[in-house]
C-alpha positions as CSV (number, residue, x, y, z in Angstrom):
1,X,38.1,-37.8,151.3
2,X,39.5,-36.7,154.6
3,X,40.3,-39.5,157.2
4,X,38.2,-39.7,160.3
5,X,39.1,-41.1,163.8
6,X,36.2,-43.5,164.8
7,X,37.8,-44.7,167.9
8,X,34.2,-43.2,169.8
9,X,32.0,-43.9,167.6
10,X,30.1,-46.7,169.2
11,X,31.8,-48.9,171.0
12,X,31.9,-48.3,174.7
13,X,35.1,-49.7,176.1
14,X,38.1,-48.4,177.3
15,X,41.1,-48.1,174.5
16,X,44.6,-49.5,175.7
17,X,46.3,-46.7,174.8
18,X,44.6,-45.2,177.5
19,X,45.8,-47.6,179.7
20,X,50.1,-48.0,178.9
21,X,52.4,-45.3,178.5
22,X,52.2,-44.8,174.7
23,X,54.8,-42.1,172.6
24,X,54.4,-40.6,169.4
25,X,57.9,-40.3,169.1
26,X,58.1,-43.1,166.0
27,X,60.8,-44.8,167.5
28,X,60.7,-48.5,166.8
29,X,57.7,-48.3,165.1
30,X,56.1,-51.7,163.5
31,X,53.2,-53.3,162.9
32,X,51.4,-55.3,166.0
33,X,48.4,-56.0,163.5
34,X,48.8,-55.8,159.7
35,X,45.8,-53.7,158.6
36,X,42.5,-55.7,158.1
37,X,39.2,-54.8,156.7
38,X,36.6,-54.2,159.3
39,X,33.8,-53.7,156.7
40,X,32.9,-53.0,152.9
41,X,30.0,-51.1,150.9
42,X,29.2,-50.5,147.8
43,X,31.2,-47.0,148.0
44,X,33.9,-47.0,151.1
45,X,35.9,-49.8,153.2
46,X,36.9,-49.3,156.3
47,X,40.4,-50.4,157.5
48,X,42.1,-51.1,161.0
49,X,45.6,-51.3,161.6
50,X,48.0,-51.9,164.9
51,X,51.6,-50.1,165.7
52,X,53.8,-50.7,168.8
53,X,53.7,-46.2,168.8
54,X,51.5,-43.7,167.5
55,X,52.3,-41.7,165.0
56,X,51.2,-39.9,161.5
57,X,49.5,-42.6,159.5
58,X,48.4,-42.5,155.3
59,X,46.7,-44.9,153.3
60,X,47.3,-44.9,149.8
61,X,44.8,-46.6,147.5
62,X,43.6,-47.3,143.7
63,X,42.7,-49.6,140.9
64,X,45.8,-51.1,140.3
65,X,48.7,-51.9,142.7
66,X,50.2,-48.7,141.4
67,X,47.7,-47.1,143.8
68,X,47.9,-43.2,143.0
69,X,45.4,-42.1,145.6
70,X,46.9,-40.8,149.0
71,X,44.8,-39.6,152.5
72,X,46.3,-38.5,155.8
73,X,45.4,-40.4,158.2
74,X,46.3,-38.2,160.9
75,X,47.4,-39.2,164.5
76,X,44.8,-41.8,166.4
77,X,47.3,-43.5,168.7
78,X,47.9,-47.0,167.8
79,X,45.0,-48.2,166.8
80,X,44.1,-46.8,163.4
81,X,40.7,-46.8,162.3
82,X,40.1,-45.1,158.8
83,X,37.5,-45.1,156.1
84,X,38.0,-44.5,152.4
85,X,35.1,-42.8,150.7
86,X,33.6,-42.3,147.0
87,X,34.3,-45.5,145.3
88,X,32.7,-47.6,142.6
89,X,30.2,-51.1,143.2
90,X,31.5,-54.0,143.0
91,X,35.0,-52.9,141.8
92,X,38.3,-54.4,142.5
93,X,40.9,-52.0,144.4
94,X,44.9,-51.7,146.1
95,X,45.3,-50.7,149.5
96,X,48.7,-50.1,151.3
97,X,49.1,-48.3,154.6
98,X,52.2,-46.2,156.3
99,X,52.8,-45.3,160.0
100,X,55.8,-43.3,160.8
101,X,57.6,-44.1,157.4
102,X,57.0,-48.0,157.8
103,X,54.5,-48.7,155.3
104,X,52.5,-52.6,154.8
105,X,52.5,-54.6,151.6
106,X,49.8,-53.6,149.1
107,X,46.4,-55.8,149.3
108,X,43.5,-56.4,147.0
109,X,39.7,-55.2,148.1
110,X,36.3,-55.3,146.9
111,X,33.9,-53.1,147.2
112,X,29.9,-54.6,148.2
113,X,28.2,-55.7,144.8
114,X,24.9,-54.4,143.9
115,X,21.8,-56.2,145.0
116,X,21.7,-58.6,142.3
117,X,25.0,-59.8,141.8
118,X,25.2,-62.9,144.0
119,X,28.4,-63.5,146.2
120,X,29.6,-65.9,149.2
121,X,30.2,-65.5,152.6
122,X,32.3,-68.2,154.8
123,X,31.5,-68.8,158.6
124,X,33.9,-70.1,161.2
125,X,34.1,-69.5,164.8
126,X,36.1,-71.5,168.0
127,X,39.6,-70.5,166.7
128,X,41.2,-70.1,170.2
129,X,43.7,-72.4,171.5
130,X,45.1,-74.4,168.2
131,X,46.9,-71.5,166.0
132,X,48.1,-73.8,163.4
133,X,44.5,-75.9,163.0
134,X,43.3,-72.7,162.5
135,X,45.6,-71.8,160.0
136,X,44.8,-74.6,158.2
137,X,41.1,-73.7,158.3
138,X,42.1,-69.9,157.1
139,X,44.2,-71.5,154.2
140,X,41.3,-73.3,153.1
141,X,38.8,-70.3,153.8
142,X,41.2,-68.4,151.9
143,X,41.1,-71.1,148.5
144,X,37.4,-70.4,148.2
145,X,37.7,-66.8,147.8
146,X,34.6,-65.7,149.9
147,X,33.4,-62.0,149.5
148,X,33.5,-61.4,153.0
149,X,33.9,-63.8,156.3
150,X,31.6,-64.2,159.6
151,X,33.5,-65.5,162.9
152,X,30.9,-66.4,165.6
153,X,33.4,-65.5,168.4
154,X,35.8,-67.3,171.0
155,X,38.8,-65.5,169.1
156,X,41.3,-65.9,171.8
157,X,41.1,-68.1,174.7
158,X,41.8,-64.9,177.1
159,X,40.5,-61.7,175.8
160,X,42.4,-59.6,178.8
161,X,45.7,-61.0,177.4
162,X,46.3,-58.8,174.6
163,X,49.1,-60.8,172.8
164,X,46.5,-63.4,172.1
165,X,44.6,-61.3,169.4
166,X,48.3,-61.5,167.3
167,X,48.9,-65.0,168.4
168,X,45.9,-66.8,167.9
169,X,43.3,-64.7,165.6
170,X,45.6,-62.6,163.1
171,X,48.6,-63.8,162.6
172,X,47.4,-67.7,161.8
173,X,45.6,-66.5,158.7
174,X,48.3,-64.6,157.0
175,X,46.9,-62.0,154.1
176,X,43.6,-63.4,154.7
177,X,42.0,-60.5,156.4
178,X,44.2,-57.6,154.8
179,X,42.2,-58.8,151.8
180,X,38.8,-60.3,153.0
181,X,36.4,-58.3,155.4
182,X,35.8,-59.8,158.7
183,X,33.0,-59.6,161.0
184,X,33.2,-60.9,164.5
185,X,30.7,-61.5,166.7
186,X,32.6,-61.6,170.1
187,X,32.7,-64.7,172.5
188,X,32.7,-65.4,175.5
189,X,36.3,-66.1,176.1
190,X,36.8,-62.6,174.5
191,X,35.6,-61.3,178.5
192,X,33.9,-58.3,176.9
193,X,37.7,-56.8,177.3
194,X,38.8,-53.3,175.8
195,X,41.6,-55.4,173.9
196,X,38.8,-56.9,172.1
197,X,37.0,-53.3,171.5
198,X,40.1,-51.7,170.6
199,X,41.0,-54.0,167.6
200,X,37.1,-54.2,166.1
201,X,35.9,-50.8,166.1
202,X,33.0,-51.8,163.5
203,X,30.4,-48.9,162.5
204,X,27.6,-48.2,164.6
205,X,28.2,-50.8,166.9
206,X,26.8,-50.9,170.5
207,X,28.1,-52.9,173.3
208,X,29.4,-55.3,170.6
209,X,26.3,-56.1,168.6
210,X,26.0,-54.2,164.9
211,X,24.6,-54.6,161.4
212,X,25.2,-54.1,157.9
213,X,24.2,-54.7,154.5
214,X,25.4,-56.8,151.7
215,X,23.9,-57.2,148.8
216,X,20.7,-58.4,149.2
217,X,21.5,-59.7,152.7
218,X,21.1,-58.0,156.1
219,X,23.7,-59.4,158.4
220,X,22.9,-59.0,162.1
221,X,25.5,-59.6,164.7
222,X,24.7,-60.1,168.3
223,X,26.6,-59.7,171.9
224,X,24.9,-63.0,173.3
225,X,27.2,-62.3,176.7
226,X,25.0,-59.4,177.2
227,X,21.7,-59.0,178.6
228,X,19.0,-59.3,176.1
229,X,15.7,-59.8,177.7
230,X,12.8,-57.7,176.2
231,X,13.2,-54.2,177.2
232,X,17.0,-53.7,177.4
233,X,19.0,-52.0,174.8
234,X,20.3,-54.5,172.6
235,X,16.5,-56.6,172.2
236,X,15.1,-53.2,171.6
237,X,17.5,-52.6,169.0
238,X,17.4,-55.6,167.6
239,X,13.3,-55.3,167.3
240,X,14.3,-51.9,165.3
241,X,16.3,-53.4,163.0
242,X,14.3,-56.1,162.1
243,X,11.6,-54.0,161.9
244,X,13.2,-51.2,159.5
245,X,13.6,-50.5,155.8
246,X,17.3,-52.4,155.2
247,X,15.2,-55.6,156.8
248,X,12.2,-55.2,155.1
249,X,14.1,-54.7,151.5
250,X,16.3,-57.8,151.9
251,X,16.0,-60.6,150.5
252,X,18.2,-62.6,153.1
253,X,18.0,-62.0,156.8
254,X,21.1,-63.6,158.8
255,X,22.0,-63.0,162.4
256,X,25.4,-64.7,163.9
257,X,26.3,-64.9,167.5
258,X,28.2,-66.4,169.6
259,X,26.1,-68.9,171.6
260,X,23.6,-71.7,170.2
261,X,19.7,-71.9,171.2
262,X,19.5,-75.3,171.2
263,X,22.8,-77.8,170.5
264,X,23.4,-81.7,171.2
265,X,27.5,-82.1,170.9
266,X,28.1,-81.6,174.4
267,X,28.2,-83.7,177.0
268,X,29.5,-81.1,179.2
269,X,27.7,-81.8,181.0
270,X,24.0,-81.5,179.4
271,X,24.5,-78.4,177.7
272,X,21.8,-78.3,175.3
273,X,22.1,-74.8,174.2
274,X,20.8,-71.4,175.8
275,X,17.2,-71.3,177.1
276,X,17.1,-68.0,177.2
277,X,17.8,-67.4,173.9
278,X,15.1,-69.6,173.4
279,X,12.5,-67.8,175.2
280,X,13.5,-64.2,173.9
281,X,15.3,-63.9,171.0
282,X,14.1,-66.8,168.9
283,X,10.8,-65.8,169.1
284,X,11.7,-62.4,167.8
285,X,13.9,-63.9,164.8
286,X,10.8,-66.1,163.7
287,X,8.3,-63.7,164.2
288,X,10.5,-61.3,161.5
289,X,11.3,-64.4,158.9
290,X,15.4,-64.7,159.8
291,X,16.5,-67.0,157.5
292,X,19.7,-68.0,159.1
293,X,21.4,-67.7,162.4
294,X,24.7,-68.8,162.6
295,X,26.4,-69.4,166.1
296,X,29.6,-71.4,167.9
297,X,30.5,-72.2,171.7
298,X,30.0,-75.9,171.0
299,X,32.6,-77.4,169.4
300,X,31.5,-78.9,166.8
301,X,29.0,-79.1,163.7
302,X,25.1,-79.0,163.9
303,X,22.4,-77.6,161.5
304,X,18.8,-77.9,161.9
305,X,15.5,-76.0,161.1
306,X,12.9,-74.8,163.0
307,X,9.8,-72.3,162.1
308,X,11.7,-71.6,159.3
309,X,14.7,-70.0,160.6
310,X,17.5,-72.3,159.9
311,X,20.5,-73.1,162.7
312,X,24.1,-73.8,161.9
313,X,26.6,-74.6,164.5
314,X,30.2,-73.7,162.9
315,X,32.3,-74.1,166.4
316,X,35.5,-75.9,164.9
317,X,37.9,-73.2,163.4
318,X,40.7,-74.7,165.5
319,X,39.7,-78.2,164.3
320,X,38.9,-79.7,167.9
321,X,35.1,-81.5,166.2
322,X,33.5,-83.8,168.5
323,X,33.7,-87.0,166.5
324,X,30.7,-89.2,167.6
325,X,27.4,-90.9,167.1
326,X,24.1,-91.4,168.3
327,X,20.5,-90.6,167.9
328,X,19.7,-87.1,168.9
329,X,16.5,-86.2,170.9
330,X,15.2,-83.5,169.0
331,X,14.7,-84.1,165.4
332,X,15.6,-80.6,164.4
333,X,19.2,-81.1,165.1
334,X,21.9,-83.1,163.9
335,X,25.5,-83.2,164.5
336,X,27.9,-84.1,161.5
337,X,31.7,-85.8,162.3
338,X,34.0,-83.6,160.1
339,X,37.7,-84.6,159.4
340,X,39.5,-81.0,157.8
């Protein structure tokens, strides 16, 4: 299938290659990000990649490392954003991709599996600041083999210092997410930046929040640094999504975000989660049976249930747990000292 450039489709910030002197010129040319996967059905994948210069891009792709199967990718600046079309459920493939001449390694993909076919998901999210716990965490991520990866956000410690998407959220992990979709659910320390845009152009996102199926599972990401009283665009969307045919037809709701509604492992001081999460989007999640939302920001780990939506606190991906104990004053929530 041709190549498409999604670079407007969705997601409203400002590319950087609108913003530096950029050449097409392929002098020099090199990978700033190896390509990753930015998401997976049951019959495409769609795959990002960074060079230091635009320039004519291909992907090559099959069922074997052999590959066989070549698309122009045409000329999108440095950011490449393309989506291979018209494959098979649940069926191993090869992926290599080639800007200018300089072409990556050749990674192993998935496509989605069919409704029944159960699969795994991991969830991490706080990996700014400590590349190499993080790397740790990704190596052990990466020995579990998950079909496909949730980060609840805080990337980078700066999002408007562009280096730090290399140093501290792809290059860490190695292969991990050449091979393994991710889905990130941006932070607050990402500062809603178009370097954080740029790099996760996902489909049909909007302002940072998206969804997407999997299996039997409807996967709901929010922007929880944007407004989301009732009445503005992303609680409204939100509403609609729960409220539709993929939601309705799945057998597992999950929605990840950045922030917690309620958390305990802080002392910082009192922080015991966002109250207006409480009072706006909670409501909404029970009222539509969520099964599971998954969030970050505090550091540490907490689970708890509450009108049957269950809450998981994964904020140690750079390995910085809080390690205490005491008795908590809700009896939802409980926070768990973890040694990785």
């Amino acid at each position: 299938m041709p190549a498409r450039d999604f670079a407007g489709e969705g997601f409203d910030a400002v590319d950087e290659d609108l913003l530096e002197t950029n050449s097409t010129s392929c002098d020099a040319t090199a990978f700033v990000h190896q390509p990753y996967i930015l998401g997976v059905t049951k019959h495409s994948v769609r795959i990002v990649w960074r060079t230091d210069y635009a320039g004519d891009s291909t992907i090559e792709y099959g069922p074997t490392p052999s590959l066989g199967t070549e698309i122009e990718a045409g000329v999108f600046g440095r950011n490449h954003v393309t989506e291979i079309g018209g494959l098979e459920p649940e069926t191993p493939y090869y992926y290599k991709v080639s800007t200018c001449g300089v072409e990556s390694a050749v990674f192993p993909f998935r496509t989605a599996p069919e409704r029944n076919t159960p699969f795994t998901f991991a969830v991490l999210g706080d990996n700014r600041s400590d590349p190499a716990s993080y790397a740790t965490v990704a190596a052990g991520i990466a020995d579990a083999a998950p079909d496909i990866i949730l980060n609840t956000g805080d990337i980078v410690a700066d999002g408007w210092r562009k280096e730090q998407f290399e140093e501290q959220f792809f290059g860490p992990v190695g292969d991990l997410y050449s091979e393994t979709p991710v889905f990130v659910s941006i932070g607050n320390h990402e500062g809603e930046s178009p370097y954080h845009y740029s790099r996760f152009p996902y489909k049909n996102s909007r302002a940072g929040y998206y969804a997407f199926r999997y299996g039997n599972t409807l996967f709901i990401s929010l922007n929880t640094n944007r407004l989301y009283l009732p009445g503005t665009p992303q609680y409204d969307w939100l509403v609609r999504v729960l409220s539709g045919a993929s939601a309705r037809t799945a057998e597992w709701i999950v929605v990840f975000a950045h922030h917690p509604a309620w958390s305990e492992g802080w002392d910082s001081p009192g922080y015991s989660g966002e109250w207006l999460l409480r009072y706006t989007v909670v409501p909404v999640l029970e009222q539509y049976g969520v099964d599971l939302y998954f969030c970050g920001h505090t550091h540490d780990y907490e689970r708890g249930l509450r009108n049957g939506v269950t809450h998981i606190i994964s904020g140690g991906a750079d390995r910085r747990w809080i390690r205490f104990s005491r008795t908590f004053r809700t009896w939802w929530f409980r926070n768990s000292a973890i040694t990785l």
